[in-house]
C-alpha positions as CSV (number, residue, x, y, z in Angstrom):
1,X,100.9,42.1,69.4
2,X,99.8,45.6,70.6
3,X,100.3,45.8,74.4
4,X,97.0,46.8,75.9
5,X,97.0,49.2,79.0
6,X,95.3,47.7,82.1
7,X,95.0,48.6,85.5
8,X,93.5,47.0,89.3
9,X,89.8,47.1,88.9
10,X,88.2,50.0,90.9
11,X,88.0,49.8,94.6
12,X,85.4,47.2,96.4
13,X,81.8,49.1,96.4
14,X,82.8,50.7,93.1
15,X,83.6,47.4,91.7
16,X,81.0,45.8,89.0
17,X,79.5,42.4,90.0
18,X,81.2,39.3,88.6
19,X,78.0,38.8,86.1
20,X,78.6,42.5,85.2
21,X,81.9,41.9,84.0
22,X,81.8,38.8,82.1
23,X,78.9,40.7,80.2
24,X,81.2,43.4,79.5
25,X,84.2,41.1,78.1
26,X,81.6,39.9,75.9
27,X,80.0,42.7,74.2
28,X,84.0,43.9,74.3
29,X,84.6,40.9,71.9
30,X,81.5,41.4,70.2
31,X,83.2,44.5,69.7
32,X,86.9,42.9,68.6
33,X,85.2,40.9,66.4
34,X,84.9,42.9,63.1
35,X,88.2,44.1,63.3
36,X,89.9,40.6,63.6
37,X,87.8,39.4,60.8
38,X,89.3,42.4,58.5
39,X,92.8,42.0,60.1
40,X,95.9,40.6,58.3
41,X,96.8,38.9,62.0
42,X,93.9,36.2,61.3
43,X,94.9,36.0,57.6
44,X,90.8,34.8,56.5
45,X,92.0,35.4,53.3
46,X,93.7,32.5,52.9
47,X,96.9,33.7,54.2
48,X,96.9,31.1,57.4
49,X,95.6,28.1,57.5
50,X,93.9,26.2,60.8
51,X,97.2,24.0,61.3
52,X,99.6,27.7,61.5
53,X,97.8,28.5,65.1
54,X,99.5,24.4,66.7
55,X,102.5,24.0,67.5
56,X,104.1,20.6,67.0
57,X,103.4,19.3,70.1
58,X,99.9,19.8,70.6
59,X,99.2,17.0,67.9
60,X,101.5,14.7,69.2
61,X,99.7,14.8,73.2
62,X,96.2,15.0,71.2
63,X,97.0,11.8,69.4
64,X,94.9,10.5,66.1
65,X,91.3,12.6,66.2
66,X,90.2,10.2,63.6
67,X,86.5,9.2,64.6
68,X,86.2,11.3,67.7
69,X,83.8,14.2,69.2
70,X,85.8,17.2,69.5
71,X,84.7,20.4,71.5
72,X,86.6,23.7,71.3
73,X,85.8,26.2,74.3
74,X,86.3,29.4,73.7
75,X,86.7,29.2,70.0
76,X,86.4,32.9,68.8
77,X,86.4,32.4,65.2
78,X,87.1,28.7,64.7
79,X,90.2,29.7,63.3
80,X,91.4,26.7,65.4
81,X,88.6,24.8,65.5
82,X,88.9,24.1,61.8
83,X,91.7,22.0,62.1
84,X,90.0,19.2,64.4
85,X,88.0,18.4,61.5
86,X,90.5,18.3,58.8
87,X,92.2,16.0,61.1
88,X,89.4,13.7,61.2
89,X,87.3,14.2,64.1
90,X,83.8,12.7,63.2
91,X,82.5,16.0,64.7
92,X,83.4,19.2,65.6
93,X,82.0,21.5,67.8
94,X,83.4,25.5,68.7
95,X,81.6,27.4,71.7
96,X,81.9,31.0,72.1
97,X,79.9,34.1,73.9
98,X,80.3,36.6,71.6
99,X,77.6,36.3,69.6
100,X,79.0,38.2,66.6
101,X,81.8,35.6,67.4
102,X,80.3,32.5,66.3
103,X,78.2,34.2,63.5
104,X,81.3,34.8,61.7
105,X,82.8,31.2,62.9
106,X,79.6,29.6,61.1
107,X,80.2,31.9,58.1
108,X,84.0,30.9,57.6
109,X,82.9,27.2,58.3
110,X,79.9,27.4,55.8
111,X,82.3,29.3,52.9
112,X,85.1,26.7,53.5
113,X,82.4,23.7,53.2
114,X,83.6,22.6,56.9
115,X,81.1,20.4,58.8
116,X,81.8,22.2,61.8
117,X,79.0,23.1,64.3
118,X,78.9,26.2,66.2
119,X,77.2,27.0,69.8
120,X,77.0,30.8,71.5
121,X,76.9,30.2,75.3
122,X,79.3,31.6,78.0
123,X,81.1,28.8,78.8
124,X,79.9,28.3,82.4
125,X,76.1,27.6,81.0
126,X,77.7,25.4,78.1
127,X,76.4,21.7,79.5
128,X,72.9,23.1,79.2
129,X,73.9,24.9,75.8
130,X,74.9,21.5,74.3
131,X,72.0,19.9,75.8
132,X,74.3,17.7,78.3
133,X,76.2,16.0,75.0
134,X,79.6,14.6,76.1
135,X,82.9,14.9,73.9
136,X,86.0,12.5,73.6
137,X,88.2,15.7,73.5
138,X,88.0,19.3,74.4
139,X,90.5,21.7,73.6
140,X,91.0,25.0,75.0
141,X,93.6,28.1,75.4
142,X,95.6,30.7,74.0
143,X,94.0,33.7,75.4
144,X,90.7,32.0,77.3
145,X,91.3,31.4,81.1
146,X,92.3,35.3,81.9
147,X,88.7,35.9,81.0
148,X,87.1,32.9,83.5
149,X,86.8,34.4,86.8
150,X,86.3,30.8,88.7
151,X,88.8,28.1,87.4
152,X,86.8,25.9,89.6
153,X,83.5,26.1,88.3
154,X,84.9,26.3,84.6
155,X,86.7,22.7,85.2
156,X,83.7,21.2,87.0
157,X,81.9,22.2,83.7
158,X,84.6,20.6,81.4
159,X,84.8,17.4,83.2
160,X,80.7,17.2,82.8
161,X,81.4,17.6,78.7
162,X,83.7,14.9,79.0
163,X,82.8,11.5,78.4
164,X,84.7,8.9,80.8
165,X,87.7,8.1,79.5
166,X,88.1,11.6,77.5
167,X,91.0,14.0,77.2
168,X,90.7,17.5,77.8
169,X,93.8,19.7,76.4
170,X,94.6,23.5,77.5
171,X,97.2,25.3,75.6
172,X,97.6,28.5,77.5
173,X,100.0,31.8,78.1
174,X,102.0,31.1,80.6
175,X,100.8,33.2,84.1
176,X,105.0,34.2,83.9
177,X,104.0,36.0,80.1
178,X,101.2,37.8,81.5
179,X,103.1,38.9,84.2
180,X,105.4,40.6,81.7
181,X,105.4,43.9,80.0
182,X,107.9,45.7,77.6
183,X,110.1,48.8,79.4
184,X,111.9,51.1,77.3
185,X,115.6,51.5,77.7
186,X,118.1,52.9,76.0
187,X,119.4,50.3,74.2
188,X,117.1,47.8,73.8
189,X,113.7,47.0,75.0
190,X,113.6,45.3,78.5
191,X,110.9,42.7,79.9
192,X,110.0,43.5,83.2
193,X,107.2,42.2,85.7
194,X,104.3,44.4,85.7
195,X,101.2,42.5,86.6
196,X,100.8,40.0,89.4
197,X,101.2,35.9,88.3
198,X,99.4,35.1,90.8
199,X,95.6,35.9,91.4
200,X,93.4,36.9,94.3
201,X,93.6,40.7,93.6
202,X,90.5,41.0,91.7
203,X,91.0,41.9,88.0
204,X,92.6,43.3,86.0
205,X,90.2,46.1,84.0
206,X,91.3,47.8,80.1
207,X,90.0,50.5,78.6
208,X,91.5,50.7,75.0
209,X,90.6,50.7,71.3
210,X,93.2,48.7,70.7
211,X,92.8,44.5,70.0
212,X,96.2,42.5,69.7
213,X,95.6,42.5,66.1
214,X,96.3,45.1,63.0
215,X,93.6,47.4,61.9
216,X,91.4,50.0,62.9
217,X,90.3,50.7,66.8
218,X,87.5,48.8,68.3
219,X,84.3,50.7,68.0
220,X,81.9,50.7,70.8
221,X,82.4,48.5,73.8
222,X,86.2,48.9,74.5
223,X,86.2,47.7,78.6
224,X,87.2,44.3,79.2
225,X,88.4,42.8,82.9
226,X,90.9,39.9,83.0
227,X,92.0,37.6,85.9
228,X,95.3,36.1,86.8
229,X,95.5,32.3,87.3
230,X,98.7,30.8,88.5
231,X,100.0,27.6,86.8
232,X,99.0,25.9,90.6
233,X,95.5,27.0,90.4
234,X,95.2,25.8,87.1
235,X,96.4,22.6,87.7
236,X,94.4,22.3,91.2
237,X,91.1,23.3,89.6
238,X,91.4,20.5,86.9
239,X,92.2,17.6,89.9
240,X,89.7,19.2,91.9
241,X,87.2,18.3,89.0
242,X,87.8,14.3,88.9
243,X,90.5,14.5,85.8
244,X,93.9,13.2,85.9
245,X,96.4,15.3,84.8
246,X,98.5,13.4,83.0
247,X,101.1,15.6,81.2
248,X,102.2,19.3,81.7
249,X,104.2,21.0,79.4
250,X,106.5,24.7,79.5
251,X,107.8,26.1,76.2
252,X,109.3,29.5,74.9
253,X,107.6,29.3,71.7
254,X,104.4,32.1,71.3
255,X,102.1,31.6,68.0
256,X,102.7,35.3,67.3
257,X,105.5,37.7,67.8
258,X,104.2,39.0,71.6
259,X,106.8,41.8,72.2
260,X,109.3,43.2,69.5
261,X,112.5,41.8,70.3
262,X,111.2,38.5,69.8
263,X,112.6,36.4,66.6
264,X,110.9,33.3,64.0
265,X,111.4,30.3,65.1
266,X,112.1,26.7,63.4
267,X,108.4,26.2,62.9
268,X,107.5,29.8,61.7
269,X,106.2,30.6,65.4
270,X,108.4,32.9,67.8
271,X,110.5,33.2,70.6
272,X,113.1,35.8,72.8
273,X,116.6,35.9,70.9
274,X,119.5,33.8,72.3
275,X,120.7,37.6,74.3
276,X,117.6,36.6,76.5
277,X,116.8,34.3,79.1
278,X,114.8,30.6,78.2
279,X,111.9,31.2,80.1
280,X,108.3,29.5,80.2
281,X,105.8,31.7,77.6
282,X,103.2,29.4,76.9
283,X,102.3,25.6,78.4
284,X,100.0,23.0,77.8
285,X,98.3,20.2,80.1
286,X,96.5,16.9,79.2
287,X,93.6,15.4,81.6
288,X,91.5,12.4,81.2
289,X,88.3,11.7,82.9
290,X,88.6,8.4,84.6
């Protein structure tokens, strides 16, 4: 994964409003889009399937889907989203704000034959985008709460797609990963802290041509602004809410090799090598809605 450069937002009075902002990071990943359609990373030619982007784990704390409505927030391409289908979910549905996003998402899915519906809203208008529908699962992660300003608001809006007794899932970096960045040395190359895990500094604002995938630089839009959401904000947004956080896992396992020291694991995803510490790089929660 290509380390992209970010620094502190500008100084208050110079800052852009919050709205300002998210409609950057979405014309950024309107932007994104064509090269990770082209790029080997996504492998839309057949190279990766749906099921390559789980781990283990996540199927187990999902359970069967057989029969039930799924909801994918922040679903990019659907590369993901696939999967609930071809596990049985009666229906599917992936949410995205790049429009360019989900016209590619509905593409894939049409070429594939996948009966798999796909809605363009920012995810913090998506109850009125889905026309106040409710799901028996929604997933999320990977890459999606660093872009949600207000953990609070976006759980009070999951726990409204959920219907009672429904499990939302989030597998996410974990805050301690995004915290990290590669140092040169002269031997090998060193992890150190460079961002804050915590939030309450504003956010964090890139301006690069460079995506986490292969391929050629991002044309147009390249400014994107990220926040930083401890692991206790997380979890105090989705009690907050009315969900009952049930399970909360911590593993070292990444679906993609994030720094270049790391090494395959068992499953084909990656990890540090044995000369490094264990620590957490990605975790996952389960919630129900009482």
């Amino acid at each position: 994964m290509t380390t992209e450069k970010s620094e502190p937002a500008p100084l208050p009075g110079t800052l852009p409003t919050t709205e300002e902002m998210v409609l950057a990071n979405q014309a950024n990943w309107d932007a994104r889009t064509p090269v990770h359609v082209a790029s080997e990373f996504y492998g839309l030619d057949g190279s990766r399937t749906a099921e390559d982007w789980f781990a283990p784990f996540e199927w187990t704390d999902l359970g069967d889907l057989t029969g039930r409505e799924v909801l994918h927030l922040q679903c990019h391409l659907g590369t993901e989203t696939a999967a609930f289908a071809e596990r049985g979910a009666a229906h599917t549905v992936g949410l995205d704000f790049s429009a360019a996003a989900v016209a590619q998402a509905r593409r894939l899915a049409a070429e594939a034959g996948r009966a798999v519906e796909f809605v363009r809203s920012d995810v913090h208008r998506a109850v009125e985008a889905l026309g106040g529908r409710r799901f028996d699962v929604i997933y999320t992660g990977k890459g999606a709460l660093c872009y949600l300003p207000d953990l609070t608001a976006w759980a009070e809006v999951v726990s409204a797609l959920l219907r009672p007794g429904g499990t939302f899932y989030l597998v996410e970096f974990h805050p301690l990963l995004d915290a990290l960045g590669p140092t040169p040395s002269p031997e090998r190359q060193q992890l150190r802290l460079h961002h804050d895990y915590l939030g309450g500094r504003g956010p964090l604002r890139s301006d690069t041509p460079c995506t986490y995938t292969d391929g050629p630089p991002v044309q147009g839009a390249t400014t994107s602004y990220e926040w930083r959401h401890g692991l206790g904000e997380v979890i105090s947004a989705v009690i907050s809410a009315g969900m009952t956080v049930q399970l909360v896992r911590e593993t070292e396992l990444l679906p993609w090799k994030r720094f270049d020291a790391m090494v395959p694991s068992e499953n084909g995803w990656w990890r540090l090598p044995p000369s490094e510490p264990i620590i957490p790089l990605l975790y996952a929660l389960r919630a129900v809605k009482p």
